[in-house]
N, C-alpha and C positions, 0 to 999 in steps of 0.2 A: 504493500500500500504506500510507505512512503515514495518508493519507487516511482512509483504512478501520480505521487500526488509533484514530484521532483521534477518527473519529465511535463506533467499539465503546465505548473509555473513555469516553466521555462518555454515551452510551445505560447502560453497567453503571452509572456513578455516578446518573445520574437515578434507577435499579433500586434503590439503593441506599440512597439517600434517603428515596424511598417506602416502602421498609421498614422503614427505623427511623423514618418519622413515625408508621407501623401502629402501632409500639411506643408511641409518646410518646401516641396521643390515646387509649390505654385509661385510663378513667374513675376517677377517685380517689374513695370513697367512704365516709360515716361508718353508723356504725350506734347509734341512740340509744333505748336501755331503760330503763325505772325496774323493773330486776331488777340481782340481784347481779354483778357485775363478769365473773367465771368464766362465768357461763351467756352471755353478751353474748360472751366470748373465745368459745365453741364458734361463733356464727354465723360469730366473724369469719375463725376459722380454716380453716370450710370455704370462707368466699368468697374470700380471699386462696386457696387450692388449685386454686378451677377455674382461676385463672390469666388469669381475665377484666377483673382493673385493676390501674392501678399502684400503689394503695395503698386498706387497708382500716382504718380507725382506727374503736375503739369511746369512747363516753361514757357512763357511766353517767346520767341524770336523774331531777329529783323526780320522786317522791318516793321514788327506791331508796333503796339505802343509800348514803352519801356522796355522793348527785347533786348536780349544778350542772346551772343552766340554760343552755340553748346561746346565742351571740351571734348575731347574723346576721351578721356580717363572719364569724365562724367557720365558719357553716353555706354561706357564699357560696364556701370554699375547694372545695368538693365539687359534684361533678357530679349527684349524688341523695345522697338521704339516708332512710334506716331507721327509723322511730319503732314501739315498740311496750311494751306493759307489762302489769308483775305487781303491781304497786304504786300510788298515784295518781301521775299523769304530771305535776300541777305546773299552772304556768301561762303556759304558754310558745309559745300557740297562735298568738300576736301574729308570732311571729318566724317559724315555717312560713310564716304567711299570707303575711310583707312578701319573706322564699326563694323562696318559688311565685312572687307576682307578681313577682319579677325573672326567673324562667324554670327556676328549681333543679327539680327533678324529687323528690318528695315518695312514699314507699312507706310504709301502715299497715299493720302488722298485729294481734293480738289483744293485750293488748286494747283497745288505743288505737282500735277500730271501734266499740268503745259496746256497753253491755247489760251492762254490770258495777260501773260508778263508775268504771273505771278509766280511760276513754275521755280525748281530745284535751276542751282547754275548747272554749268554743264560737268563740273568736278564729277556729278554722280547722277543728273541728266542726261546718261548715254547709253549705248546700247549693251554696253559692258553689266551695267547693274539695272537697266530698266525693263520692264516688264510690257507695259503698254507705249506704243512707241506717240509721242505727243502730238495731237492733232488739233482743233478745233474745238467748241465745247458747245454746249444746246442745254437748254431749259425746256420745261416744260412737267408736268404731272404724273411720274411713273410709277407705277408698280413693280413689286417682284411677277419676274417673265420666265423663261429657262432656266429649272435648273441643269449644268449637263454632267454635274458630278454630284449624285445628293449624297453618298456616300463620304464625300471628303470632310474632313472633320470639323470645319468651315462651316458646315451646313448642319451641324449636328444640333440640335432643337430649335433650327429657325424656320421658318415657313412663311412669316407675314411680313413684308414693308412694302410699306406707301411712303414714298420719296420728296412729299411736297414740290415744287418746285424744280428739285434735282437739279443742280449744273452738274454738269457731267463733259466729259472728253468724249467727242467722238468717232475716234479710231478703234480701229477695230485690225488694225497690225500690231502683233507681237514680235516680242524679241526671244531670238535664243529659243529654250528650251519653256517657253511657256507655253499657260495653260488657262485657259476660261472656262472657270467656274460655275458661275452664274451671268445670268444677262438679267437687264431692265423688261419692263413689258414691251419696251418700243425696239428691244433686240440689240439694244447697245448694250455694253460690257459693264456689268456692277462690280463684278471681283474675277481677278486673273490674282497669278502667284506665276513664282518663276522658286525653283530649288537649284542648288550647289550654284551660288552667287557666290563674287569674291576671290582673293586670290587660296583661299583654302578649300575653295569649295564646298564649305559648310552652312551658310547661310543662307536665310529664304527670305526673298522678298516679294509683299502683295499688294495689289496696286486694287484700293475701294474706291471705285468712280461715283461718288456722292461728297455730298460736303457734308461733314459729322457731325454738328452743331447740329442740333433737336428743333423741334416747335418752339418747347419750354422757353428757349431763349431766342429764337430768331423765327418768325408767323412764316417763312417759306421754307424752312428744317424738313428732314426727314419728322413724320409726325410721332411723337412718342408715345403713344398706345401700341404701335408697330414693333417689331422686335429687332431696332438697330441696334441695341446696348447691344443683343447678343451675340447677332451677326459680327460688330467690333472686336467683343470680346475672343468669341474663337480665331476672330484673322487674328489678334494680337498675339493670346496662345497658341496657336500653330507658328507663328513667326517664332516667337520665342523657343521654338523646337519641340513645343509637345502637341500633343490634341487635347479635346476638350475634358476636365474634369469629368468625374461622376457628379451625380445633382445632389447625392447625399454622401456625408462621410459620420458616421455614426458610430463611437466606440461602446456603445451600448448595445447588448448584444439582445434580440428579439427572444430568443429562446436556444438553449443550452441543455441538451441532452447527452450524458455519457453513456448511458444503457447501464448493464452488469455488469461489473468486473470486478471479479473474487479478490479475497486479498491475498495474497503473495505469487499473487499474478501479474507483472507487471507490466501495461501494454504504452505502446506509443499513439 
């Protein structure tokens, strides 16, 4: 019996462990705008809610209002990283470039994709690290349209967005070894990804053709009753190199049954 009761605690503790490393290896991640402060807080507040990392920090950059440029020691703290804008974005393509080729996992979206001025310089605007090659951009009222991978992890409990508005790029050439995800209802590209970016070929980058700011804070936002947090959320975590969590982590165990086992019979 003590046998048995030696190897139970030591099996619970291994259970145990595993569970809070579940905890520990959810993805710490930044989100970097040249938009106002507030509007950058709505993305972060919905991504810190789905409960998918252990930490969400935003930075405002050039050319918002009060932007600084990012470091790359600072951007190396983070598992993926968020770039998009309302503003010109600066010049800071150098430092994505040198993130990605160490492995950092790199998400654009509007209007950091190009077809406005407002777009990434070309340090890390090239074909080398971009996914959707820069075209044109269009408004209008979309919905989710094709999915052509519902499988990819990307998609894994999303089904609904209404786009308000939606600026959106509209090319529909990719680079490289990408790959389109999903499309808008009007057949434009919502989300492409590109894998083994960089000079290591470890890093994933995905290009979300929407501007991420919600209703909550902008009347032409994607609307939020719709489910962008979570569509963000998983491109973030897939950048970041995992898929999407489980939706429960519970170390409380529902029910615990050992059956018979005689004493000095000691099983595993």
């Amino acid at each position: 019996m003590k046998t048995f009761l030696r190897t139970f605690l030591l099996t619970l503790s291994i259970a145990l462990l595993g569970a809070s490393s579940a905890f520990a290896v959810l993805p710490k991640i930044l989100i970097m705008g040249a938009e106002q402060g507030p509007w950058i807080a709505d993305i972060q507040t919905k991504l810190t809610n789905t409960g998918q990392f252990s930490g969400v920090d935003y930075q405002v950059v050039p050319s918002g209002p009060a932007g600084v440029a990012p470091t790359l020691s600072q951007l190396q703290g983070y598992g993926s990283v968020m770039v998009f804008s309302d503003y010109g974005m600066g010049t800071f393509g150098s430092v994505l470039a040198s993130y990605a080729d160490g492995g950092g996992g790199v998400v654009v979206a509007m209007f950091g994709l190009g077809g406005s001025g407002l777009s990434l310089d070309a340090s890390f605007n090239n074909s080398t690290y971009n996914v959707m090659t820069p075209g044109g951009y269009t408004t209008g009222t979309v919905t989710l349209g094709t999915v052509a991978m519902p499988s990819h992890p990307i998609m894994k409990n999303f089904s609904s967005l209404n786009g308000g508005i939606s600026f959106r790029n509209t090319s529909s050439t990719l680079n490289g070894s990408s790959y389109v995800i999903a499309s808008w209802s009007d057949g434009t590209i919502l989300v492409a990804a590109r894998e083994g970016v960089g000079a290591n070929g470890k890093a994933r980058r995905v290009d979300l053709n929407m501007f991420p700011c919600s209703s909550d804070v902008y009347a032409s936002g994607w609307v939020s009753s719709t489910q962008g947090a979570i569509l963000m959320a998983n491109i973030m975590t897939w950048a970041a190199g995992g898929g999407t969590p489980p939706s429960e982590l519970n170390l409380t165990p529902k029910s615990l049954n050992f059956g018979t086992i005689p004493p000095g019979s000691p099983v595993t």
